[in-house]
C-alpha positions as protocol buffer text, in pm:
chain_id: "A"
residue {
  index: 1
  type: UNK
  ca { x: 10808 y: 10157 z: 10755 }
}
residue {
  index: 2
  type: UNK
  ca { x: 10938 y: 10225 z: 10410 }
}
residue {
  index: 3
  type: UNK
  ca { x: 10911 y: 9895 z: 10317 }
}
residue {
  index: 4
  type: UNK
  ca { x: 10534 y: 9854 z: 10424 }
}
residue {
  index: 5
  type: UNK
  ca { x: 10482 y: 10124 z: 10180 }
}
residue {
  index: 6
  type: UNK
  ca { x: 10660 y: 10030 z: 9875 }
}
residue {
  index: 7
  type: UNK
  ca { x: 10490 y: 9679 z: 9923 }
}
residue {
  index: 8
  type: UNK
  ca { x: 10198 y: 9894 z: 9955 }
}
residue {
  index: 9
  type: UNK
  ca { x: 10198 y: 10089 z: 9653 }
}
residue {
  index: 10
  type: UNK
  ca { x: 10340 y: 9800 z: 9470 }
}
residue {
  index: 11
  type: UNK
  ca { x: 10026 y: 9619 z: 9495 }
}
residue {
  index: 12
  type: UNK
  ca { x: 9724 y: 9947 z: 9468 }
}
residue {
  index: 13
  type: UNK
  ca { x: 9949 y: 10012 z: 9153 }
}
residue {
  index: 14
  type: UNK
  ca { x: 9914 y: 9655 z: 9005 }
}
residue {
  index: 15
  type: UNK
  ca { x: 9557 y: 9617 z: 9124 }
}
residue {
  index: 16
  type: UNK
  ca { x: 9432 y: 9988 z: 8884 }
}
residue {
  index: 17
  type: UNK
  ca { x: 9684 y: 9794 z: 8655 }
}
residue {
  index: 18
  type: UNK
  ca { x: 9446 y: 9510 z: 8619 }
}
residue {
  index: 19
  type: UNK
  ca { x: 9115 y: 9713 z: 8667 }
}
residue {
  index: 20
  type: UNK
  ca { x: 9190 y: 9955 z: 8363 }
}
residue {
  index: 21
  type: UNK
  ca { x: 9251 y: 9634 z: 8157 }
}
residue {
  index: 22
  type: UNK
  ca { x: 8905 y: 9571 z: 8166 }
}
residue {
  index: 23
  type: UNK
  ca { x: 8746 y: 9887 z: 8085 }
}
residue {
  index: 24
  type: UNK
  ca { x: 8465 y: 9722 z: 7966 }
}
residue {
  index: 25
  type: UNK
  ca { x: 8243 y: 9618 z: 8222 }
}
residue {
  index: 26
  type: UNK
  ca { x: 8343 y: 9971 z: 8393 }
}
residue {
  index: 27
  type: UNK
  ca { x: 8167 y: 10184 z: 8166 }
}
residue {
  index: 28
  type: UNK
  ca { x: 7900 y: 9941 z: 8011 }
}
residue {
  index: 29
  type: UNK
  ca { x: 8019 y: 9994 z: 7652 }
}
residue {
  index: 30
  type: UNK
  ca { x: 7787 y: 9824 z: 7342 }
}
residue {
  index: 31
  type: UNK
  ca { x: 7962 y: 9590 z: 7083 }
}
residue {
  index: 32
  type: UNK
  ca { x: 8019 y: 9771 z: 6797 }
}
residue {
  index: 33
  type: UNK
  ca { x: 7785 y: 9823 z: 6541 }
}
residue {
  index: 34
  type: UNK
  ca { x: 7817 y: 9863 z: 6165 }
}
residue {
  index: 35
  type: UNK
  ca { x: 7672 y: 10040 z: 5929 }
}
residue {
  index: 36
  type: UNK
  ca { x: 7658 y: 9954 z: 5510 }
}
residue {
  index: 37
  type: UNK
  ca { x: 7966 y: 9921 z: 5303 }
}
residue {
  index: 38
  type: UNK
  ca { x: 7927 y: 10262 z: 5185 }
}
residue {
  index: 39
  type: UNK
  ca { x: 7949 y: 10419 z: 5558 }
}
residue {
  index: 40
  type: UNK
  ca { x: 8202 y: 10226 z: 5676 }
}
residue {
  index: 41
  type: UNK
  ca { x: 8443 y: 10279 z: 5336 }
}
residue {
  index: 42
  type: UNK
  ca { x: 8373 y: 10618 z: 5410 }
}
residue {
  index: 43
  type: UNK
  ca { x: 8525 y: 10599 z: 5740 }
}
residue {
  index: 44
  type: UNK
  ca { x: 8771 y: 10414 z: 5632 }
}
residue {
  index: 45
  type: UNK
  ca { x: 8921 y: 10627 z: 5333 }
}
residue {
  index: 46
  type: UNK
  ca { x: 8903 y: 10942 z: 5611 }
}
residue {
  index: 47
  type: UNK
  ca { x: 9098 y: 10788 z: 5874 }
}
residue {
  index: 48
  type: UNK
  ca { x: 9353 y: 10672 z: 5565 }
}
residue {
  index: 49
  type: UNK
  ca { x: 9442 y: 11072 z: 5592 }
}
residue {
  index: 50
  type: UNK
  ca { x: 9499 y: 11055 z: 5963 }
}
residue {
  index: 51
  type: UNK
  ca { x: 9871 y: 10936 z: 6117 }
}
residue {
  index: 52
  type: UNK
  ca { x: 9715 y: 10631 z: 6287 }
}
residue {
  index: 53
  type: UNK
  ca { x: 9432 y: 10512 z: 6016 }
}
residue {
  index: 54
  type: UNK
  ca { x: 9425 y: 10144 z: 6171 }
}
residue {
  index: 55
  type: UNK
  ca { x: 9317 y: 10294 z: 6524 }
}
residue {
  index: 56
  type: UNK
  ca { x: 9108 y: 10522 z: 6330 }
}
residue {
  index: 57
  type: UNK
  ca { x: 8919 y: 10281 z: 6149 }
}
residue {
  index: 58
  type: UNK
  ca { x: 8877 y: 10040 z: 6428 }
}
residue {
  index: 59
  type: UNK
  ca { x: 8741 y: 10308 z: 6685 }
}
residue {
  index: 60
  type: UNK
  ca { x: 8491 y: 10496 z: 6486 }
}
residue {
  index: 61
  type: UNK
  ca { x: 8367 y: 10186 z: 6206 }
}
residue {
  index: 62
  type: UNK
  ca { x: 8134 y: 10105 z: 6487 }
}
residue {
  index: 63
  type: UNK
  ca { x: 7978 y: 10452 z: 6459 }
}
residue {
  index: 64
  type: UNK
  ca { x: 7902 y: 10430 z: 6057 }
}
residue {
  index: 65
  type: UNK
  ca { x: 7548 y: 10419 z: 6098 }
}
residue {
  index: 66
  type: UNK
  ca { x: 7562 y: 10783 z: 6317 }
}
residue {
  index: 67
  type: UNK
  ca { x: 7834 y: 10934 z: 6087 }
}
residue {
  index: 68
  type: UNK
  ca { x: 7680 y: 10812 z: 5745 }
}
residue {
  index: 69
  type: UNK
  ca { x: 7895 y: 10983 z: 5506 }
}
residue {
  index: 70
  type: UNK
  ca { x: 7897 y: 11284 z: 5699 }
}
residue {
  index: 71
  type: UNK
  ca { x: 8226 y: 11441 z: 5772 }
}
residue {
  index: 72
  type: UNK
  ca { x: 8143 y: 11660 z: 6026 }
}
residue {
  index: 73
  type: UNK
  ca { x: 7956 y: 11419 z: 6230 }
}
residue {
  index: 74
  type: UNK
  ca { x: 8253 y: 11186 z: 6200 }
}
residue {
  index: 75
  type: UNK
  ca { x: 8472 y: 11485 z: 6266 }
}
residue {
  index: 76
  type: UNK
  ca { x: 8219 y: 11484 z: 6628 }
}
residue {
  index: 77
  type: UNK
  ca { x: 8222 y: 11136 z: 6680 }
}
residue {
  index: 78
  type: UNK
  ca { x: 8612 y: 11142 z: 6679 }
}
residue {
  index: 79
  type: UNK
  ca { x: 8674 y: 11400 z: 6964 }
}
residue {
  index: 80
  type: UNK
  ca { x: 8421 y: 11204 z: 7183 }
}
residue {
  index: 81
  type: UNK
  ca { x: 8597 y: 10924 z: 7127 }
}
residue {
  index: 82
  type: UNK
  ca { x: 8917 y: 11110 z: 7215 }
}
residue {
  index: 83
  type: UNK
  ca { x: 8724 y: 11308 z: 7501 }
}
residue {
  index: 84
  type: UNK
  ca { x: 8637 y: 10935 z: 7619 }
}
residue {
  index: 85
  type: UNK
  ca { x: 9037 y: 10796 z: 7651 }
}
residue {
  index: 86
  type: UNK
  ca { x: 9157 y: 11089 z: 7787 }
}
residue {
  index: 87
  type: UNK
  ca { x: 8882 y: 11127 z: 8079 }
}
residue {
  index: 88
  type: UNK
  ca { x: 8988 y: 10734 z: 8135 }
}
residue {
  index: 89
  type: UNK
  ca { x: 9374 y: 10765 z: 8156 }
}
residue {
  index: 90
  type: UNK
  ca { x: 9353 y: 11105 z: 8350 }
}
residue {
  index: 91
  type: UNK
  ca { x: 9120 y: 10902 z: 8592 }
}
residue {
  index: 92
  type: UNK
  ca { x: 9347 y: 10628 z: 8618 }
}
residue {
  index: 93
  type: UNK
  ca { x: 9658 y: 10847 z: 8651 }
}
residue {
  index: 94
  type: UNK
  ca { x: 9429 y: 11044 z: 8937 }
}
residue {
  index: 95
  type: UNK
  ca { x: 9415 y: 10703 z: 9147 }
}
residue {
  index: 96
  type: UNK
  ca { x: 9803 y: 10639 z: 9038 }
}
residue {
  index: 97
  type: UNK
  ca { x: 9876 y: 10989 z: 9215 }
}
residue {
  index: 98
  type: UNK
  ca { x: 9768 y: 10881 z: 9577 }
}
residue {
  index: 99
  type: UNK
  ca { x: 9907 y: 10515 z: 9564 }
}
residue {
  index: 100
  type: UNK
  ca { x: 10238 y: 10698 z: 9418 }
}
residue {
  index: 101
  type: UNK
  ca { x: 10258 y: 10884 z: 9741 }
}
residue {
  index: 102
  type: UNK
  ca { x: 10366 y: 10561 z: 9938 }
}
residue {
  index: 103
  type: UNK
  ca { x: 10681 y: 10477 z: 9796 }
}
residue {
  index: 104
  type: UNK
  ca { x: 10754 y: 10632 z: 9478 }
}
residue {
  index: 105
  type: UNK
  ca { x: 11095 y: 10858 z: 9391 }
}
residue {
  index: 106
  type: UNK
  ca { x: 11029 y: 11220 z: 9396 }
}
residue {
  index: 107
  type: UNK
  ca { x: 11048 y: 11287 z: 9078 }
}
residue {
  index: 108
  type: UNK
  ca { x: 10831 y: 11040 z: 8993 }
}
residue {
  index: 109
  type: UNK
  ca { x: 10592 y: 11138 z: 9166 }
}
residue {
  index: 110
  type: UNK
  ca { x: 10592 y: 11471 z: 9021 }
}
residue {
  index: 111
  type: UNK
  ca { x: 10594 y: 11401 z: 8660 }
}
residue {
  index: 112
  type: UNK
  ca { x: 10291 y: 11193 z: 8739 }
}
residue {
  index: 113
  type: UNK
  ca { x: 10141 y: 11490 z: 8955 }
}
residue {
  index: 114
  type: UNK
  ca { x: 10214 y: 11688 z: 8667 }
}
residue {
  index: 115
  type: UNK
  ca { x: 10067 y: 11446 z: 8388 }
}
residue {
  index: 116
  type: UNK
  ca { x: 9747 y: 11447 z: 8577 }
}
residue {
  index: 117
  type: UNK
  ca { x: 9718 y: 11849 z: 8555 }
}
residue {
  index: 118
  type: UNK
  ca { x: 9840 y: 11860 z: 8189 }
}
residue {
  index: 119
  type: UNK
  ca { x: 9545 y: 11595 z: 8155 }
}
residue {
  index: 120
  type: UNK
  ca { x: 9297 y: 11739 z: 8311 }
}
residue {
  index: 121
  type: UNK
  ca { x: 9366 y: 12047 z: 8084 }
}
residue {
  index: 122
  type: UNK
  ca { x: 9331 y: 11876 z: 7840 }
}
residue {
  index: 123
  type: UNK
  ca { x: 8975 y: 11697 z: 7882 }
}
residue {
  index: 124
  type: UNK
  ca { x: 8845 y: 12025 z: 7955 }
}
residue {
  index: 125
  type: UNK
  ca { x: 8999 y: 12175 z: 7620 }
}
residue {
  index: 126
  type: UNK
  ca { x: 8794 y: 11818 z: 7438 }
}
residue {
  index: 127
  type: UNK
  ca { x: 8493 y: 11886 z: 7615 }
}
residue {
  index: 128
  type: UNK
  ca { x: 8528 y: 12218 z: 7479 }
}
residue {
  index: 129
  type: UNK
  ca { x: 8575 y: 12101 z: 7112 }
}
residue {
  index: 130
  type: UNK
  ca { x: 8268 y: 11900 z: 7160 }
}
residue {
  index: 131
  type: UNK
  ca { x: 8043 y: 12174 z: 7320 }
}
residue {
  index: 132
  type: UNK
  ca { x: 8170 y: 12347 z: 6979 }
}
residue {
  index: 133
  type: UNK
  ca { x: 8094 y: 12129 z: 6759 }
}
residue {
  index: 134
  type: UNK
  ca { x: 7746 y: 12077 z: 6875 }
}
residue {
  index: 135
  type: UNK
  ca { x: 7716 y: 12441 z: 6850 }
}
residue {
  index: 136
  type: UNK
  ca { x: 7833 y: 12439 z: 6463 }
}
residue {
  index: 137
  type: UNK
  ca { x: 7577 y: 12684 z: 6291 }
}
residue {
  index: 138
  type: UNK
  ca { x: 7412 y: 12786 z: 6559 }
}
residue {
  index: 139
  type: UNK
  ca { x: 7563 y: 13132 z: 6548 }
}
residue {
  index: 140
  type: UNK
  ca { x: 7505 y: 13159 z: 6201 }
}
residue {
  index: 141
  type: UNK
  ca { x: 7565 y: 12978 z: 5843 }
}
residue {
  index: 142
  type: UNK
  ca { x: 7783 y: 13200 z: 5670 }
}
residue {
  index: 143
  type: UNK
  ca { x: 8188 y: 13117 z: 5606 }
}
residue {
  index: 144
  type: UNK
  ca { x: 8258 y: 13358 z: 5855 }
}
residue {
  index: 145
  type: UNK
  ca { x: 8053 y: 13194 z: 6142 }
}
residue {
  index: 146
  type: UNK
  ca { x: 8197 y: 12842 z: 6025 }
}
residue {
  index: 147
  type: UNK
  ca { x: 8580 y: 12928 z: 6017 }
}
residue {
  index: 148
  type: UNK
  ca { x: 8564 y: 13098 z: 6358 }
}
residue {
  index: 149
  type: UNK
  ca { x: 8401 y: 12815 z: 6564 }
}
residue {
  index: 150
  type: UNK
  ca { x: 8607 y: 12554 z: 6376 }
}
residue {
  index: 151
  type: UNK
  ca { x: 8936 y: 12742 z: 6457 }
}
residue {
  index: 152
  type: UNK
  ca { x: 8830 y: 12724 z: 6803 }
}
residue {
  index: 153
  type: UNK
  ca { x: 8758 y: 12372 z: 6746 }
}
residue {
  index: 154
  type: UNK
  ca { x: 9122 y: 12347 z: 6602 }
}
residue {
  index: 155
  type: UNK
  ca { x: 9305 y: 12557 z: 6879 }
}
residue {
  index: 156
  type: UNK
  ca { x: 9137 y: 12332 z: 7137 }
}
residue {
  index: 157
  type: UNK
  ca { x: 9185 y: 11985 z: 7030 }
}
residue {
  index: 158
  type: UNK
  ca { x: 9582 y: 12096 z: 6917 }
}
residue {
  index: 159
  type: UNK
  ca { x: 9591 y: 12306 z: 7294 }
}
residue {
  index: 160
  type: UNK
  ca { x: 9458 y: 11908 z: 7412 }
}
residue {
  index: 161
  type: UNK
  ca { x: 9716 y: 11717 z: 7207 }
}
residue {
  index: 162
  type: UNK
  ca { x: 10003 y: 11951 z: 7320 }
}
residue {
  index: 163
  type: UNK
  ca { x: 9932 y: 11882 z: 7709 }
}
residue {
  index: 164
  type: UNK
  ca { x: 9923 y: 11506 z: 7620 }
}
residue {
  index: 165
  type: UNK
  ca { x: 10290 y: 11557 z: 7464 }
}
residue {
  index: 166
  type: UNK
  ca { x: 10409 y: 11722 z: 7800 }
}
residue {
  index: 167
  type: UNK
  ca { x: 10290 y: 11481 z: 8012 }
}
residue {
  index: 168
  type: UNK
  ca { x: 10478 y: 11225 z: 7813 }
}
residue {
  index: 169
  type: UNK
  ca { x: 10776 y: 11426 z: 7793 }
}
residue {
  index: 170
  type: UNK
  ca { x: 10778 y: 11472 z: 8189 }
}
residue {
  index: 171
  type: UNK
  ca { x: 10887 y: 11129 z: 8227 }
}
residue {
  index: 172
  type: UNK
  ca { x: 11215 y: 11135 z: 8010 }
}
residue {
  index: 173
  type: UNK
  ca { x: 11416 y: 11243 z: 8321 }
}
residue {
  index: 174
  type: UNK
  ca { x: 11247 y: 10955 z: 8539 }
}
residue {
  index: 175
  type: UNK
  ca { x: 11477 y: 10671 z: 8607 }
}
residue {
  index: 176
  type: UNK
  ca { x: 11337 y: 10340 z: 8449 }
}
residue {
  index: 177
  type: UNK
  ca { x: 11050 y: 10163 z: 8692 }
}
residue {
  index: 178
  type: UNK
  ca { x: 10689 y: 9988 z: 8621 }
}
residue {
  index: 179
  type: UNK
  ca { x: 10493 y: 10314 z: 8693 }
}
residue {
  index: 180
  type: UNK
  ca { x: 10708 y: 10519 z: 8450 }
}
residue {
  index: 181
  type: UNK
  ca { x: 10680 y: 10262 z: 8128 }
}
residue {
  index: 182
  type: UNK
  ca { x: 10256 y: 10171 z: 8223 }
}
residue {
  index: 183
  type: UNK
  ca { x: 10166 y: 10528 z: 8215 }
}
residue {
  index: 184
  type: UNK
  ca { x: 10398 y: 10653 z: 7914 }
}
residue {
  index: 185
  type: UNK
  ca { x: 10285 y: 10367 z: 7699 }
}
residue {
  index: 186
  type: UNK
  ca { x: 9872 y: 10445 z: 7837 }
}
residue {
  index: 187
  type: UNK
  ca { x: 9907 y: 10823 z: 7729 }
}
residue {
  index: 188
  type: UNK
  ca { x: 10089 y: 10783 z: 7422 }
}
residue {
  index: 189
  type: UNK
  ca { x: 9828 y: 10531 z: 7285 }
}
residue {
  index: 190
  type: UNK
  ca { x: 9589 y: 10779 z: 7428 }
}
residue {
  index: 191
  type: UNK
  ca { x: 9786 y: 11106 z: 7270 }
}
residue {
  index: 192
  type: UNK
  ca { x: 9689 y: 10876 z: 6874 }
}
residue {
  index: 193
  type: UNK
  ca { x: 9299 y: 10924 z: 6916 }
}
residue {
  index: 194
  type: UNK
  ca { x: 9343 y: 11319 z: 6972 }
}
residue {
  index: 195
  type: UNK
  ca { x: 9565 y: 11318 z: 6662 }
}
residue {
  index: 196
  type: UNK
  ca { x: 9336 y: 11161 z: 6506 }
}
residue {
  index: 197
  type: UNK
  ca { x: 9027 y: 11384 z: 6625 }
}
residue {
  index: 198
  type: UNK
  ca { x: 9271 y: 11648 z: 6529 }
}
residue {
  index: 199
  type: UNK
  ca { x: 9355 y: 11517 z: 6130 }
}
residue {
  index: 200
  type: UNK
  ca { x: 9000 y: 11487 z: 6120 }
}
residue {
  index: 201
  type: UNK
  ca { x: 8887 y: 11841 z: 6252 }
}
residue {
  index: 202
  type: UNK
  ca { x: 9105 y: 11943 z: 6010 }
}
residue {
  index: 203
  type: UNK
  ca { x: 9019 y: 11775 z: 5733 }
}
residue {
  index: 204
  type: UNK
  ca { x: 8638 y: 11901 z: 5789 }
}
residue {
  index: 205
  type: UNK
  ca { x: 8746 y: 12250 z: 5845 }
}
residue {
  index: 206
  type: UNK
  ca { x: 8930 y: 12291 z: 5484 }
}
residue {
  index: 207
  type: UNK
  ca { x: 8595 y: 12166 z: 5332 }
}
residue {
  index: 208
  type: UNK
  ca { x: 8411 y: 12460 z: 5452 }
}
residue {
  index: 209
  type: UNK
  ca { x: 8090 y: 12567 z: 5548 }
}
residue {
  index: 210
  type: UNK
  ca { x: 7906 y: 12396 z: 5226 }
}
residue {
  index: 211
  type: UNK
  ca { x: 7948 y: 12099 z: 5414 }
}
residue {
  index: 212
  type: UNK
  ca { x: 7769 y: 12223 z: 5749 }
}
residue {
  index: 213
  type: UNK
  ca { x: 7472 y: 12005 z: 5759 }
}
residue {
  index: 214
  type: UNK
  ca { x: 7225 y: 11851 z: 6070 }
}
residue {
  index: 215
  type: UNK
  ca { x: 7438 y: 11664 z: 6297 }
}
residue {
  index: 216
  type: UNK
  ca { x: 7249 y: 11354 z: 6388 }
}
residue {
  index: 217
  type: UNK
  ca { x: 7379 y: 11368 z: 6757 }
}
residue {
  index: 218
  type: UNK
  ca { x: 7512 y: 11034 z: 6904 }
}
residue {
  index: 219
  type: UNK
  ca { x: 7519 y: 10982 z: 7290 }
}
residue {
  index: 220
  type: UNK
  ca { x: 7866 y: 10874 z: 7376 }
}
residue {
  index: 221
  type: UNK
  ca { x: 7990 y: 10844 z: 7685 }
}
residue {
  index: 222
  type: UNK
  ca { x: 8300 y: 10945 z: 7884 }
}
């Protein structure tokens, strides 16, 4: 019986493998679009401050024509993109959970139980970010307005990046296996786009509020 459900999970896990490859034609994304030289150098010299620039660049340059030149809107489009990677991986570590059930070592399972909850935290601390950021102003214009709601902008997306960092960190007791090495190396590309939101939060919130100006508000999905 054990061995009908290690073959089991052995081939659910290797067919969400192959289905997360192709994200794609899952969620109907567009082919990126660009914007003029002077957006996308913009977006370019930003992500230059950020600890992954080349993910940076290539993730957001299709947004230049939303962002033009405007750091708070790139600041936006950067946690959605963020908010979008981490709703994927924590869905694909939710379908990992019940397949892992079948045949996986206990403490597997559990530091992949556990990744999910950290991630789930931590798409509701994005979505929060977001819901902030498209609030920016709202409450008010003055410095005081703008520091509060980007500190909780800050706490949020750092709150998000910390739970990605525990989820990786639950696996460093797990003996060596395919499930272990596929979702550390998923979350830990995943755990670059919310340091990269996070560089860039930052970056807006030292400007100040001289630089809160009409977001031109770009659907993206999750």
């Amino acid at each position: 019986m054990r061995t009908h459900h290690l073959l089991l999970f052995t081939i659910l896990f290797f067919a969400s493998t192959f289905s997360y490859l192709h994200p794609a034609s899952a969620t109907g994304e567009q082919p990126p679009t660009t914007g003029n030289n002077g957006d996308t150098e913009f977006i370019r010299s930003s992500c230059n401050t950020t600890l992954y620039p080349d993910i940076c660049y290539t993730s957001l340059s299709r947004y230049a024509n939303a962002v033009q030149q405007n750091p708070g809107q790139l600041a936006r489009v950067a946690i959605s993109v963020s908010l979008s990677k981490v709703h994927r991986i924590a869905s694909y570590i939710s379908n990992l959970t019940h397949e892992a059930d079948y045949g996986a070592s206990s403490r597997a399972v559990l530091a992949l139980h556990d990744c999910f909850s950290n991630l789930d935290d931590a798409v509701s601390e994005i979505r929060g970010s977001l819901k902030q950021m498209r609030q920016l102003g709202a409450a008010g214009s003055g410095t005081d307005s703008f520091l509060f709601q980007m500190s909780n902008v800050q706490t949020w997306m750092s709150a998000a990046l910390t739970d990605e960092e525990t989820c990786t960190d639950g696996f460093q007791d797990v003996p060596e296996c395919p499930m272990k090495s596929d979702v550390y190396n998923r979350v830990t590309r995943v755990k670059k786009f919310t340091s990269n939101a996070l560089a860039l939060v930052n970056s807006y919130a030292n400007k100040g509020p001289l630089n809160l100006i009409t977001f031109f508000f770009l659907p993206i999905s999750e």
